[in-house]
C-alpha positions as CSV (number, residue, x, y, z in Angstrom):
1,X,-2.2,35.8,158.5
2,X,-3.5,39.0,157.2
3,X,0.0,40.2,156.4
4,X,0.5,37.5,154.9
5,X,-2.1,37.2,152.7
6,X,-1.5,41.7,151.7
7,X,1.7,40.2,150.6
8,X,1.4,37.4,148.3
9,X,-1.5,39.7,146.9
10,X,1.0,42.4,145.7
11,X,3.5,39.2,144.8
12,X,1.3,38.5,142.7
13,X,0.7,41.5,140.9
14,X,4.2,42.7,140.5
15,X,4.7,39.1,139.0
16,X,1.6,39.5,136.4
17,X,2.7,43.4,135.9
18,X,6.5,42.3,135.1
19,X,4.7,39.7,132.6
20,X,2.8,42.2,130.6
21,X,6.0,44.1,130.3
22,X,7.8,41.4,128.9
23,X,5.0,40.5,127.0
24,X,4.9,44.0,125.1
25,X,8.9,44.5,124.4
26,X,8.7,41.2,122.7
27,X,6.0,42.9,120.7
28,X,8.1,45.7,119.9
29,X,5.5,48.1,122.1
30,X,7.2,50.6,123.6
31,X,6.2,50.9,127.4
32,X,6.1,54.3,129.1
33,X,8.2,55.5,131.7
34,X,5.8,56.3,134.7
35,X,9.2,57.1,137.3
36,X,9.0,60.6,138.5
37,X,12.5,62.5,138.6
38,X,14.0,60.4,135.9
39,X,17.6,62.3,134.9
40,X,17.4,62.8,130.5
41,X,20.0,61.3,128.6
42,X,21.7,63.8,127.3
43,X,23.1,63.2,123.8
44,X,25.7,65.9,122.5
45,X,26.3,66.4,118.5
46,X,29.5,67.8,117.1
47,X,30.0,70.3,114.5
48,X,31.8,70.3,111.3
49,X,35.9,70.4,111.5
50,X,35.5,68.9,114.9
51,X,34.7,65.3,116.4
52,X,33.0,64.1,119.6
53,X,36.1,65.0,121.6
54,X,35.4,68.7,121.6
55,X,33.2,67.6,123.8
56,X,35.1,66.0,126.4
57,X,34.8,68.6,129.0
58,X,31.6,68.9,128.9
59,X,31.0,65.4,129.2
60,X,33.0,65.0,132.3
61,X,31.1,68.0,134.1
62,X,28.0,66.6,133.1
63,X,28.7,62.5,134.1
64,X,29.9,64.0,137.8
65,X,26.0,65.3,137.8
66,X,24.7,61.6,137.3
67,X,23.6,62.1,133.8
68,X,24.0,59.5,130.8
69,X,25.9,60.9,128.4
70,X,26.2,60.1,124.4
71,X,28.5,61.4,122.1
72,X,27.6,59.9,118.4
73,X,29.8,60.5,115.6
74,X,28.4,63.1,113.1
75,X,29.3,61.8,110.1
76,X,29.2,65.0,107.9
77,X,28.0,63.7,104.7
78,X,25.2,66.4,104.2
79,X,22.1,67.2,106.6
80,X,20.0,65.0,104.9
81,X,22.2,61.9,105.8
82,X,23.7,63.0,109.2
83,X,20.1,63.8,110.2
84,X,18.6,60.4,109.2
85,X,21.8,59.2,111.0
86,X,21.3,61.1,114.4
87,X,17.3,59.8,114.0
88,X,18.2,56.5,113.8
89,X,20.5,56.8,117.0
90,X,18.3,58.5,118.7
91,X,15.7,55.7,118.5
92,X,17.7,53.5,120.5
93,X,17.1,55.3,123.1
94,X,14.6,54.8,126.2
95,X,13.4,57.8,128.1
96,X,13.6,61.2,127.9
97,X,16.5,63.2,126.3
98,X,18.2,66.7,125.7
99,X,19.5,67.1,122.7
100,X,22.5,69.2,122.6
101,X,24.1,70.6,118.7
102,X,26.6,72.3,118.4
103,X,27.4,74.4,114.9
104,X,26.4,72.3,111.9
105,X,25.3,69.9,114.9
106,X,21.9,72.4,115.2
107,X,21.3,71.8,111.8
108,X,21.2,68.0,112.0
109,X,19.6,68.2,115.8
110,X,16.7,70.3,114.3
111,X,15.6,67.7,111.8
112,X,16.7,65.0,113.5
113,X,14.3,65.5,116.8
114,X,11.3,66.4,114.7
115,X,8.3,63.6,115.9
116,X,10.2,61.9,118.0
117,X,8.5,62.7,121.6
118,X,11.5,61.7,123.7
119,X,13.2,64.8,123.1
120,X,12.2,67.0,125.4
121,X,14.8,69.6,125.1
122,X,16.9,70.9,122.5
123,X,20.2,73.1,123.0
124,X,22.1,74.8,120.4
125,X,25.8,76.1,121.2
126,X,27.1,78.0,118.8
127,X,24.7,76.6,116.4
128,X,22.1,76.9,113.6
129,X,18.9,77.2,114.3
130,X,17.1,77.0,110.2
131,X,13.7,77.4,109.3
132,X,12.6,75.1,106.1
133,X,14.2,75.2,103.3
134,X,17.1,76.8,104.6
135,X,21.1,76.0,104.1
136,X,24.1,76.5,106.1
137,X,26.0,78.6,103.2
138,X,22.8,81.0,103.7
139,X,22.6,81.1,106.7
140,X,26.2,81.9,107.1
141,X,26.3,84.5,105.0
142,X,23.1,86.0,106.1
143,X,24.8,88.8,108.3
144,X,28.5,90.1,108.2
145,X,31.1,88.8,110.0
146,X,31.7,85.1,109.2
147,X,35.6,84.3,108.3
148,X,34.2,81.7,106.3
149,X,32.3,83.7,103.9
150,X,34.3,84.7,101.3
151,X,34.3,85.7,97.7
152,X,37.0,82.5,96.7
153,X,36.9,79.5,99.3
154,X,40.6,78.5,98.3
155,X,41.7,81.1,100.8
156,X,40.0,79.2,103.5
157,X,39.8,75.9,102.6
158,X,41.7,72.6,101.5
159,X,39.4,70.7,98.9
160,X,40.1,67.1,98.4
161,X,38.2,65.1,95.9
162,X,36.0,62.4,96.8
163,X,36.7,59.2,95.4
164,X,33.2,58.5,93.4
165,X,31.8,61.2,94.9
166,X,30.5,62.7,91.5
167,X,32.6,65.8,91.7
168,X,31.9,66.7,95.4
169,X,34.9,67.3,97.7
170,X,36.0,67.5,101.4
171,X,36.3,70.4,102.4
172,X,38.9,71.3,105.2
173,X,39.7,74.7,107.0
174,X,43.7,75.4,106.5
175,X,45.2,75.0,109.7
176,X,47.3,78.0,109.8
177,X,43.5,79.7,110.0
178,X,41.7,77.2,112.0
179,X,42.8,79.0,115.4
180,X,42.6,82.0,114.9
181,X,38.7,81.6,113.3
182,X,37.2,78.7,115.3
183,X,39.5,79.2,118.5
184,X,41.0,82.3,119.8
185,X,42.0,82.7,123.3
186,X,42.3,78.8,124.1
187,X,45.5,77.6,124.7
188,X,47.9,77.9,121.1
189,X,48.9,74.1,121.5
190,X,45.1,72.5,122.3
191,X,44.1,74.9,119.1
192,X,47.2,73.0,116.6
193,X,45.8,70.0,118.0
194,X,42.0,70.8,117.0
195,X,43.4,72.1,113.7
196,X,45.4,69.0,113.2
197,X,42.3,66.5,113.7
198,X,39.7,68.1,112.3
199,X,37.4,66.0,110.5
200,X,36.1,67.4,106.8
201,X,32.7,68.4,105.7
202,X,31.5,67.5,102.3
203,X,31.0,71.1,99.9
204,X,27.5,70.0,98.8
205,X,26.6,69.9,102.8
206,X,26.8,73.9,102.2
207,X,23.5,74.0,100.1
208,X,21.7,71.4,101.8
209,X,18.6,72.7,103.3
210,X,16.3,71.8,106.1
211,X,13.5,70.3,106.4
212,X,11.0,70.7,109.2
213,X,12.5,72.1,112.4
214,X,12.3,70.3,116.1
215,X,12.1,73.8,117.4
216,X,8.9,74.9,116.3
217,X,7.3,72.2,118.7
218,X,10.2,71.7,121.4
219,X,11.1,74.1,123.5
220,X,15.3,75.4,123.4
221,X,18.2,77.2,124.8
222,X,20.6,78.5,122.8
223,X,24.5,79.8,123.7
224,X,25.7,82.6,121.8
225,X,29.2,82.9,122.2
226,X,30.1,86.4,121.4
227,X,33.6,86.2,120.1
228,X,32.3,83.8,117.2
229,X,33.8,84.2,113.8
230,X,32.0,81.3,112.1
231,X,28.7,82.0,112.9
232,X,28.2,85.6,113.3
233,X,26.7,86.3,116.8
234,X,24.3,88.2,114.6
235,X,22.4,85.5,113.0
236,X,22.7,83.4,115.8
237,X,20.7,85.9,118.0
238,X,18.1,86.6,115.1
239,X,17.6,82.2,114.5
240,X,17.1,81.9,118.3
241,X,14.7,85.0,118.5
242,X,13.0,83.4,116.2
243,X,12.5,79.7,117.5
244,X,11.5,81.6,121.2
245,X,14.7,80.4,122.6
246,X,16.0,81.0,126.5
247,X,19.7,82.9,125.5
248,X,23.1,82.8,127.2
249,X,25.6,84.5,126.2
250,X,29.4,84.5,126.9
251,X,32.4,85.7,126.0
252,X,34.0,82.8,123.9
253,X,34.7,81.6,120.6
254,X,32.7,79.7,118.3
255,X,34.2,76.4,120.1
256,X,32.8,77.2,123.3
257,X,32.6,74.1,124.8
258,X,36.0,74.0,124.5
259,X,37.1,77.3,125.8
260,X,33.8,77.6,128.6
261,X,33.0,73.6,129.2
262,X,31.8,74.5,132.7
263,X,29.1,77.5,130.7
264,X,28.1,74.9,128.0
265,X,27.6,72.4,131.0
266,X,25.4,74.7,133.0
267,X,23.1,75.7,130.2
268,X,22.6,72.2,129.2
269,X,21.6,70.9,133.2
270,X,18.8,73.5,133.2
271,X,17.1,72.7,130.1
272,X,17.5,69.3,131.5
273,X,16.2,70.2,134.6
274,X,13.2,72.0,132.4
């Protein structure tokens, strides 16, 4: 009887606990996650000239781990827009996450995350790591080395006019460059491919600056690799010194997911596991 009555008691309160849980999603209230051990979602962000299937490998080595993965399409329309686009994405999701940018990606990552206290984590591959008020042409340019920083663009870039787009233009890397810039030492074929299906980023996204960065208040890991031509290895050290970042770095392009997924992969599980 005593049994018994110990386990209607705790019917009972799981019913009435599973009511006030109901009761304060239809309220739009968000209710916190108490589970211990609870695996992030991991949510990955491409660069410019790319889309989310440079991240493919990745992804793969990181679902075989158990952990939710999302790839969201970075639209490249300027860091003001892609970052109110990640924010918005990012909203939709419960629980903790890592945030993972790679590229332009750590631009949009680093204003996207800032005040939303899900993100627990932020990873930069390859990536920019700005301070406020600070632009991806600046940056860029800030130390020697970058293939893309040259006195007349022409030579690297295809412009095509935007249809309404008040003078600004799409800007893609010429494909007879693209490997050897963004991709030497992968495969010849898989690099024609990339170059082939890049995906364009406007010119005014060059001068866009940053607001606010996640990184001052969230802790990250940055992966330098040390064979990059688009972002000189440089600067990359000097951003990531400067948000007190945990640094790997290997001996890869500046698509290193791509040419190291398993690296990428194993950098991202321990600041998930941080």
């Amino acid at each position: 009887m005593k049994r018994n009555m110990v386990l209607a008691a705790a019917a009972a309160a799981s019913a009435i606990g599973l009511l006030l849980t109901t009761a304060a999603i239809s309220n739009g209230q968000t209710v916190p996650n108490h589970s211990h051990g609870v695996k992030p979602t991991i949510v990955l962000v491409h660069g410019a000239w790319a889309d989310g299937s440079s991240w493919s490998a990745v992804t793969e080595r990181l679902q075989k781990q158990g952990y939710t993965v999302d790839v969201p399409p970075n639209p490249l329309r300027g860091v003001t827009t892609d970052s109110d686009n990640l924010r918005a994405f990012l909203d939709t999701i419960q629980g903790p996450i890592v945030l993972v940018g790679h590229s332009y990606g750590g631009m949009i990552i680093s204003n996207a995350a800032t005040g939303n206290h899900n993100v627990e984590s932020l990873v930069y591959i390859d990536a920019y790591l700005p301070d406020t008020g600070e632009s991806l042409g600046q940056l860029t340019e800030a130390e020697p080395g970058s293939a893309l920083a040259v006195e007349d663009p022409s030579t690297v870039f295809n412009a095509v006019k935007i249809p309404n787009g008040g003078g600004n233009v799409d800007l893609y890397v010429k494909q007879s460059l693209f490997p050897q810039i963004f991709a030497a030492g992968i495969d010849r074929h898989k690099a024609a491919a990339l170059a082939a299906g890049q995906r364009p980023l406007t010119g005014s996204a060059l001068s866009d600056t940053s607001g606010i960065p996640a990184w001052k208040s969230i802790p990250s890991w940055t992966l330098i690799g040390t064979a990059d031509k688009v972002l000189p290895p440089a600067e990359q050290r000097f951003m990531a010194a400067r948000a007190g970042s945990h640094v790997v770095k290997i001996d890869a392009p500046h698509l290193s997911m791509v040419a190291q997924p398993s690296a990428v992969a194993d950098l991202i599980t321990e600041a998930a596991r941080s």
